[in-house]
C-alpha positions in Angstrom: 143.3 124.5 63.9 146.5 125.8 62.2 145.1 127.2 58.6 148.7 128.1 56.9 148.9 125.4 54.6 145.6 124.8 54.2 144.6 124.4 50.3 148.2 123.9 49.3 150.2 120.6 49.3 151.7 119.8 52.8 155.9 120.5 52.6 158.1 117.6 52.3 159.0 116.5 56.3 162.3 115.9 57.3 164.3 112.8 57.0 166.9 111.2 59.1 169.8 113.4 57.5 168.3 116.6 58.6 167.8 115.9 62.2 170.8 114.3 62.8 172.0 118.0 60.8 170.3 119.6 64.0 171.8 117.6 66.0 174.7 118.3 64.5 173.8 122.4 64.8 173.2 122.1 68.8 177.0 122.0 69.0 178.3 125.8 67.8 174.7 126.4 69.7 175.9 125.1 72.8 179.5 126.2 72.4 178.5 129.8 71.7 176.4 130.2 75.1 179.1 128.6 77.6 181.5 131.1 76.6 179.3 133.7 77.2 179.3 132.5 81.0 182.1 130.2 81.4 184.9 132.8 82.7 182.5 133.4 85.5 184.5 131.6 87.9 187.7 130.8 86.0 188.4 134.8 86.4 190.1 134.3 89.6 192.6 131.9 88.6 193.0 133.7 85.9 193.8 137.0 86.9 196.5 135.3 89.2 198.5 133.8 85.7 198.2 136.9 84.0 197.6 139.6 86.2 195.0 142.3 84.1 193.7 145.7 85.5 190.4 146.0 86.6 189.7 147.3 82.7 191.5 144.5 81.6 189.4 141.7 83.5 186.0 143.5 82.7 186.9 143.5 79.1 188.2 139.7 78.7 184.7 138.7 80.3 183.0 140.8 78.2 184.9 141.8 74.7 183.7 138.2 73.3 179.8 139.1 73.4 180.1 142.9 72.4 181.8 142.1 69.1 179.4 139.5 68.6 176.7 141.3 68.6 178.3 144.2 66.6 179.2 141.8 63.7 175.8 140.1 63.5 174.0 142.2 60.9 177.4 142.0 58.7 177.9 138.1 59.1 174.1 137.4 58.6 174.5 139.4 54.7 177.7 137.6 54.2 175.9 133.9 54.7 173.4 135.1 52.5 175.8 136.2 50.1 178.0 133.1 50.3 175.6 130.8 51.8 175.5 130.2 55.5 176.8 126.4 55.4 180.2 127.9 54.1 180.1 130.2 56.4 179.9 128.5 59.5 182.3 126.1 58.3 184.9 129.3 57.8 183.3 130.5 61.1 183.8 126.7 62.7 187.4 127.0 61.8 188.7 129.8 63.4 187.2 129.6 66.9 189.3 126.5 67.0 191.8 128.0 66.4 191.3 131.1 68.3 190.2 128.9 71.3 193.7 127.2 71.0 195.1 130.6 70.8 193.2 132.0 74.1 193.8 129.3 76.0 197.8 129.5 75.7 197.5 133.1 76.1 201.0 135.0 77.7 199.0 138.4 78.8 195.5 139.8 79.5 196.4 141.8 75.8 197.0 138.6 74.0 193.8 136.9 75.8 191.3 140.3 75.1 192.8 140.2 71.4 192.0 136.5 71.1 188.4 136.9 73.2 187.7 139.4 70.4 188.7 137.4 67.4 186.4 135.0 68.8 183.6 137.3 69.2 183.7 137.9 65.3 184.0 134.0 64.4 181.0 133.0 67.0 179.0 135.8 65.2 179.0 134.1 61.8 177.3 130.9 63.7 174.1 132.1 65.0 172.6 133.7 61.7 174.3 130.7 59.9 172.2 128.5 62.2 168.8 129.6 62.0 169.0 130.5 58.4 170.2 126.7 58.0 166.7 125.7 59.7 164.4 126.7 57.1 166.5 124.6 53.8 166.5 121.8 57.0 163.0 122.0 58.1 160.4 123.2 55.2 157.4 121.9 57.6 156.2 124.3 60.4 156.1 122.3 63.1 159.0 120.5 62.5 160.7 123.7 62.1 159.7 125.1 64.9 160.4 122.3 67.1 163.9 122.8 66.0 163.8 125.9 66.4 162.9 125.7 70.1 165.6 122.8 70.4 168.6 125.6 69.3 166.5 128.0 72.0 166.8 125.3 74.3 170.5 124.7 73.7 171.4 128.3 74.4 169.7 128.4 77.5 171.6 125.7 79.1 174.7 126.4 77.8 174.3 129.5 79.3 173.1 127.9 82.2 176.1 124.9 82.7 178.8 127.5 81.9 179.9 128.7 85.2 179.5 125.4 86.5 181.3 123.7 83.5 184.5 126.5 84.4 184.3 125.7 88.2 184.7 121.9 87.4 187.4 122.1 85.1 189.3 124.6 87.3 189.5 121.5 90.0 191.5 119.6 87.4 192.8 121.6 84.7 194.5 125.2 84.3 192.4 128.0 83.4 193.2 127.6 79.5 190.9 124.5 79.3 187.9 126.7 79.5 188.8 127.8 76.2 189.9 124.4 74.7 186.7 122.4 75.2 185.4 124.5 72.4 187.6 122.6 69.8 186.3 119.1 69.6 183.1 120.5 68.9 184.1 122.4 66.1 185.9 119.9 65.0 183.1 117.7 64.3 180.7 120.3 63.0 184.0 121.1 60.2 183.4 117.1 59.5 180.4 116.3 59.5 178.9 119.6 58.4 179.3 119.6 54.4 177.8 115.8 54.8 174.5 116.3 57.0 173.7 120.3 56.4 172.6 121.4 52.9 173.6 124.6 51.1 171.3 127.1 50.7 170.7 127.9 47.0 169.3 130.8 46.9 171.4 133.8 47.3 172.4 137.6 47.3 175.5 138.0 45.0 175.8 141.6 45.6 179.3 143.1 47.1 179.1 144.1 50.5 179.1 148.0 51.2 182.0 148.7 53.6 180.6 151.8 54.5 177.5 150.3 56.1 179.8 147.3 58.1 182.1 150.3 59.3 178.1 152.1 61.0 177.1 149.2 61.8 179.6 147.3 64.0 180.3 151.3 65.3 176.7 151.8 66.3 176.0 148.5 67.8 179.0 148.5 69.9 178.5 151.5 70.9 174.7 150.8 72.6 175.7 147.4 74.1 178.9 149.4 75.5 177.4 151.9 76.9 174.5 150.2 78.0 176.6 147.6 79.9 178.5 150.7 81.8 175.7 152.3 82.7 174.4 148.8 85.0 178.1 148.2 85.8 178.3 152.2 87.2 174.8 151.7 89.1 175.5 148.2 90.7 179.0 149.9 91.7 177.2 152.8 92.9 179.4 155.6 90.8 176.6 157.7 90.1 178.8 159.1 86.8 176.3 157.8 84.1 176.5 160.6 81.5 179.5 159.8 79.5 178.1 156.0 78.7 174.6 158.0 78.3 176.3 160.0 75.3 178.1 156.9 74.4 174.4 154.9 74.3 172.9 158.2 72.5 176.3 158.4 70.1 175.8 154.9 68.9 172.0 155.0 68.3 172.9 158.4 65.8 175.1 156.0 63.8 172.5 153.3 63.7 170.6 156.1 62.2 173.0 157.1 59.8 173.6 153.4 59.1 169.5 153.2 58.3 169.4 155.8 56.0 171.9 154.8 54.0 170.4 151.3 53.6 167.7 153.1 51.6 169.8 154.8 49.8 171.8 151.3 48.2 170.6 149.3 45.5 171.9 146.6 47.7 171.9 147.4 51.0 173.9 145.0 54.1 170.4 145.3 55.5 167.7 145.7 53.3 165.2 147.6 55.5 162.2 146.5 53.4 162.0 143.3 55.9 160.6 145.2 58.5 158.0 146.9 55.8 156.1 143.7 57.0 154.6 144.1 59.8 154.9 140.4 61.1 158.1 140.7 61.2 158.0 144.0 62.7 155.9 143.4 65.3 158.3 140.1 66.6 161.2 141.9 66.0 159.7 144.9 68.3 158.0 141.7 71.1 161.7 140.6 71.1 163.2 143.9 71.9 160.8 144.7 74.0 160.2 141.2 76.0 164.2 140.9 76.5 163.9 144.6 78.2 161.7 143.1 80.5 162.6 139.9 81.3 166.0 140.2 81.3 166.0 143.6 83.6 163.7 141.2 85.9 166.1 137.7 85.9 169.0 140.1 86.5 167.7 142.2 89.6 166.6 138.4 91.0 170.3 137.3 90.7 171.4 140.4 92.5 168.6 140.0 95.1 169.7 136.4 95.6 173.4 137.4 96.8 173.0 140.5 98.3 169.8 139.5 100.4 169.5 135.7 100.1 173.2 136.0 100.9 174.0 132.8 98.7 177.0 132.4 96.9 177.1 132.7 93.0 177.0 128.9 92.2 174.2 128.5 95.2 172.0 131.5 93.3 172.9 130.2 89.8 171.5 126.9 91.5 168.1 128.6 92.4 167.5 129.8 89.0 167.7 126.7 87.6 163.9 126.0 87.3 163.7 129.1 86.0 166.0 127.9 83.3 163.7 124.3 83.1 160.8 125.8 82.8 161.9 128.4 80.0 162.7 125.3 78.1 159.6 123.5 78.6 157.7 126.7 77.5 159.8 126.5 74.2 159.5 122.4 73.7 155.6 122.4 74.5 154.7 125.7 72.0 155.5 123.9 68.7 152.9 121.1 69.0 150.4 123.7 70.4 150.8 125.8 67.6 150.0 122.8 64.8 146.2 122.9 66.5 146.0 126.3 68.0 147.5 129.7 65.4 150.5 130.5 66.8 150.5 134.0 67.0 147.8 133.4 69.4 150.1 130.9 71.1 152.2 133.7 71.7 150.0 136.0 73.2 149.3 133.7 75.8 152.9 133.0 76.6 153.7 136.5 76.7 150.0 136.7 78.9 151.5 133.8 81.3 154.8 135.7 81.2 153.0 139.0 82.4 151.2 137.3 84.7 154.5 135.6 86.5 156.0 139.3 86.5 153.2 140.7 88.2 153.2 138.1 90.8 156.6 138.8 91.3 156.1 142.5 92.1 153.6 141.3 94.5 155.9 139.2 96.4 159.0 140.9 96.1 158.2 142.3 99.6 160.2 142.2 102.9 160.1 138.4 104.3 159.2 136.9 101.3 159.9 132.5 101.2 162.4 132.2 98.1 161.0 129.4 96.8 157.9 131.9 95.7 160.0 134.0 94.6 161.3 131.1 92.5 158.1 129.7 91.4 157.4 133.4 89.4 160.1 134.0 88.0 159.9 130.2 86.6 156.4 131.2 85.4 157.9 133.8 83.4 160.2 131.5 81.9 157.8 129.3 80.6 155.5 132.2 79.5 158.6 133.6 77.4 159.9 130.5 76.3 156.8 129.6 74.8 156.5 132.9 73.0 160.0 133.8 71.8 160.5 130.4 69.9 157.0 130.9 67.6 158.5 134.5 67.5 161.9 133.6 65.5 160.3 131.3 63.6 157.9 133.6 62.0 161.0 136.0 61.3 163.1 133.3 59.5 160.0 131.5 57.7 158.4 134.7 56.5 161.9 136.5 55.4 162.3 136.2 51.2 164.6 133.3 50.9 167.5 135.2 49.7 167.4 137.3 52.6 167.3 134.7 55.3 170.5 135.4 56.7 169.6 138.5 57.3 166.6 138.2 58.9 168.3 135.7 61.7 170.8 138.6 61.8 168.0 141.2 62.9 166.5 138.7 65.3 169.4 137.7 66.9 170.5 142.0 67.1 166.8 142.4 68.9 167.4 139.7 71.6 170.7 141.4 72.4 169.7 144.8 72.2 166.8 143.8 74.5 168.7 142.0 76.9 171.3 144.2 77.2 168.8 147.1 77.7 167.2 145.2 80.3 169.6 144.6 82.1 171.0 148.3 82.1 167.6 149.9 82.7 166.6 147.0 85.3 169.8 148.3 87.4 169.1 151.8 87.2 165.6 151.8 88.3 166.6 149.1 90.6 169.0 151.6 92.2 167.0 154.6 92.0 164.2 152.6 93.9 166.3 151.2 96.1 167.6 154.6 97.8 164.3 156.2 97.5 162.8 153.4 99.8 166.2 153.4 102.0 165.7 157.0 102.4 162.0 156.0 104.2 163.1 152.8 106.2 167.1 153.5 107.5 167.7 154.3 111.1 167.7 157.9 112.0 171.1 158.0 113.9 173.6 156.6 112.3 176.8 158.3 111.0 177.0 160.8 107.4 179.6 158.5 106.0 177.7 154.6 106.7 174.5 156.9 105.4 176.0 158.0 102.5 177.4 154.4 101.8 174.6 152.4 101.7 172.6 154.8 99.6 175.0 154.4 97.3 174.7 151.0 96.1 173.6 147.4 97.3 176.6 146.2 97.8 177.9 149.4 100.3 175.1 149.0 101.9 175.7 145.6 103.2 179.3 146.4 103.6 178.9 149.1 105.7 175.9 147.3 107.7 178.8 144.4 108.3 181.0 146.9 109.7 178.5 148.3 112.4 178.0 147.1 115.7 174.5 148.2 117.3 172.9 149.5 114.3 173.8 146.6 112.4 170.5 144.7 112.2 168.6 147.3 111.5 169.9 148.6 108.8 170.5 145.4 107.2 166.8 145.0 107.2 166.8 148.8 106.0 168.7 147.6 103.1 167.3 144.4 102.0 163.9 145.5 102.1 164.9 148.4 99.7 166.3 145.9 97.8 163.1 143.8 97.4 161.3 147.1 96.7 163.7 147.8 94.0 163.0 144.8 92.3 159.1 144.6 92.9 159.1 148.1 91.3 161.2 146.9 88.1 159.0 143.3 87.8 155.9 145.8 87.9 157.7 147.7 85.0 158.3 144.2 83.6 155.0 143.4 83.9 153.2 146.1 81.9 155.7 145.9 78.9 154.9 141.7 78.3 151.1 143.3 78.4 152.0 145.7 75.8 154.0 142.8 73.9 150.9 141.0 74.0 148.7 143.6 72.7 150.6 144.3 70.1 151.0 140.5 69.1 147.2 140.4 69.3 146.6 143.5 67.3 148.9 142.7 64.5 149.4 138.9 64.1 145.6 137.5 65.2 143.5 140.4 64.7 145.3 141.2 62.0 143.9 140.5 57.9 147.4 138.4 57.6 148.1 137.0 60.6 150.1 133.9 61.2 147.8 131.4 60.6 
């Protein structure tokens, strides 16, 4: 059984007023995911109103998510300093008004500028959010329940969002994409000073300018550069180095940013969270779980275009159980972990998670049914979804109240970090797999310039197997069999860094004299 209150008078549970305060919470929750996704397929009739660059396109998909994550660690100080109710209220506020403002765009300028702006208001939200979850919900498996609910949220927003975009684009102009984030807000601006308490305790300290300036810099930088280096492997560029220096560039700042945090009396992140090694060990289990799970789910998504040769809403289709099953694995965890510690919970998601990944390797091979390929990636949805939930909630409960804020912030930094890095080291091994098995499997005759193509990327591959007549077959097959042994060798990665995760969890959190429970 679950020892952690054991001897001490059980917290008060919550009432009425603070679940309908989470319901109340889904809504940013929900809002902030769909935009991360929703341009998906609103791009094209976008780009034919306003007419962007290439540049111009990648950045209005993409702007919104780097400046959130490079304003995370600021915002989550700033809700401890002011309190996090206040602001997400300011935060509520202006992305409705910068939705309004990105939906009546004029240019791709006006409509990056705006995307931006929003990126900055949706990062006050998410550490405002979870810090609001432990004033909420002072009993742990209420808590965590909720949390997994908010975990849940995200992942179908993130899910629905291209879909949501494709079914408004059949009725509406692209700008509604944007606008449906309004009435949301809206509501939370109403509602919110009535259902969601303050947080009393607090940080009154000034804000070091200095250490916002590193911060956003540095974490710009790495997701930047990381996101480059997949977008210049899947395209098949080959010229990696600058975003390499830009990745390493970024990381010295962080540095710099660190060591100057030990040097304030009040620091925007006060490093001496991570002197506990709970928290240290989930921060590093989210870091390293998102590098492999994420580097995994993307190769799949790739694999099921280029070689299961669906469209993108038919593929984002097929990873729908994957998406089900992640949430079931974060629903099911909390009342497992009232009779079971949680930290050894989480070893076995992150066990089932490994074991899913490892499975996939195995059947990533040439010929493979889908729906197996299906049924492990879903396992190591539910293996992470399990894990990760119990993982935040140990970050946020054990934090010093006054820091809460804070600690959200560095939780929510780690998943993006780790997904982001996934997803750029997924693609380059993916690649560099890909034409080393090429190299073994292409036909032996066919013209320097279709050889050189299709060892370039996926995509050129298949474009220039299209364009051949006799040969055609053949090095199709050449190609998607490279492309399965690409991702087989990443899930193996995958596979081994969950094991590690586990280990670590094990070591720490249930071998450990503290533990969780």
């Amino acid at each position: 059984m679950n020892t952690e209150a054991h001897g001490a008078a059980a917290p008060a549970r919550a009432t009425r007023r603070e679940w309908a305060g989470l319901a109340l919470l889904v809504l940013p929750m929900l809002v902030l995911s769909i935009d991360l996704t929703v341009l998906f397929f609103a791009m094209p009739r976008l780009s034919l109103d306003l007419q962007p660059t290439a540049s111009e396109s990648l950045w209005i998909v993409h702007v919104y998510g780097f400046l959130i994550a490079g304003f995370l660690v600021t915002m989550g100080r700033l809700g401890d300093r002011f309190g996090p109710r206040r602001l997400m209220m300011i935060g509520s506020v202006a992305f409705a008004v910068l939705s309004v403002v990105a939906a009546f765009s004029t240019s791709a300028t006006m409509l990056i500028i705006a995307r931006a702006a929003l990126g900055v208001a949706g990062a006050t939200l998410m550490p405002s959010l979870f810090s609001l979850l432990r004033s909420m919900f002072r009993d742990d498996t209420q808590r965590r329940f909720a949390i997994a609910i908010l975990f849940s949220t995200f992942s179908v927003g993130g899910a629905v969002g291209p879909l949501l975009g494709g079914a408004l684009l059949e009725v509406f102009w692209w700008g509604s994409v944007f606008l449906i984030n309004v009435p949301p807000m809206v509501a939370l601006v109403i509602a919110g000073p009535k259902l969601l308490p303050e947080r009393r305790e607090g940080d009154s300290a000034r804000i070091d300018l200095a250490s916002v300036a590193l911060s956003v810099t540095g974490m710009l930088a790495v997701v930047y550069g990381l996101q480059e280096l997949t977008a210049g492997q899947e395209a098949g560029d080959g010229d990696v180095w600058p975003y390499v220096a830009v990745v390493a560039a970024g990381l010295v700042v962080l540095v710099f940013f660190a060591r100057r945090q030990r040097r304030l009396s009040h620091p925007l992140f006060d490093l001496a969270l991570l002197t506990d090694r709970r928290m240290a060990v989930a921060l590093g289990t989210l870091l390293v779980t998102g590098i492999g799970v994420a580097g995994i789910f993307y190769l799949f998504t790739q694999y099921l275009q280029w070689v299961a040769a669906l469209s993108p809403l038919e593929a984002g289709l097929w990873t729908l159980p994957y998406i089900g099953l992640n949430i079931l694995g974060a629903m099911v965890a909390p009342p497992v972990s009232a009779r079971i510690r949680p930290a050894i919970v989480m070893v076995a998601g992150l066990a089932v998670a490994a074991v899913g990944a490892a499975g996939f390797a195995v059947l990533s091979g040439d010929g493979v049914a889908l729906w197996l390929l299906v049924a492990a990636i879903s396992v190591i949805g539910l293996g992470q979804g399990a894990a990760v939930g119990l993982m935040s909630d140990l970050i946020i409960s054990h934090a010093p109240a006054d820091k809460t804020g804070s600690a959200a912030a560095a939780q929510e930094v780690g998943g993006e970090l780790g997904t982001a890095a996934g997803i750029a080291v997924g693609g380059a091994v993916g690649v560099v797999a890909y034409r080393e098995a090429l190299a073994d499997t292409m036909p032996a005759d066919l013209p320097e310039p279709v050889t050189a193509a299709a060892r370039s990327s996926v995509h050129e591959g298949v474009t220039a197997a299209d364009a051949l007549d006799r040969d055609a077959p053949a090095l199709l097959d050449a190609v998607h069999g490279a492309v399965g042994h690409g991702l087989g060798t990443y899930a193996g990665i995958g596979a081994v860094l969950l094991v590690l995760a586990a280990g670590a969890v094990a070591a720490v959190l249930v071998r450990g004299s503290e533990g969780t429970g």
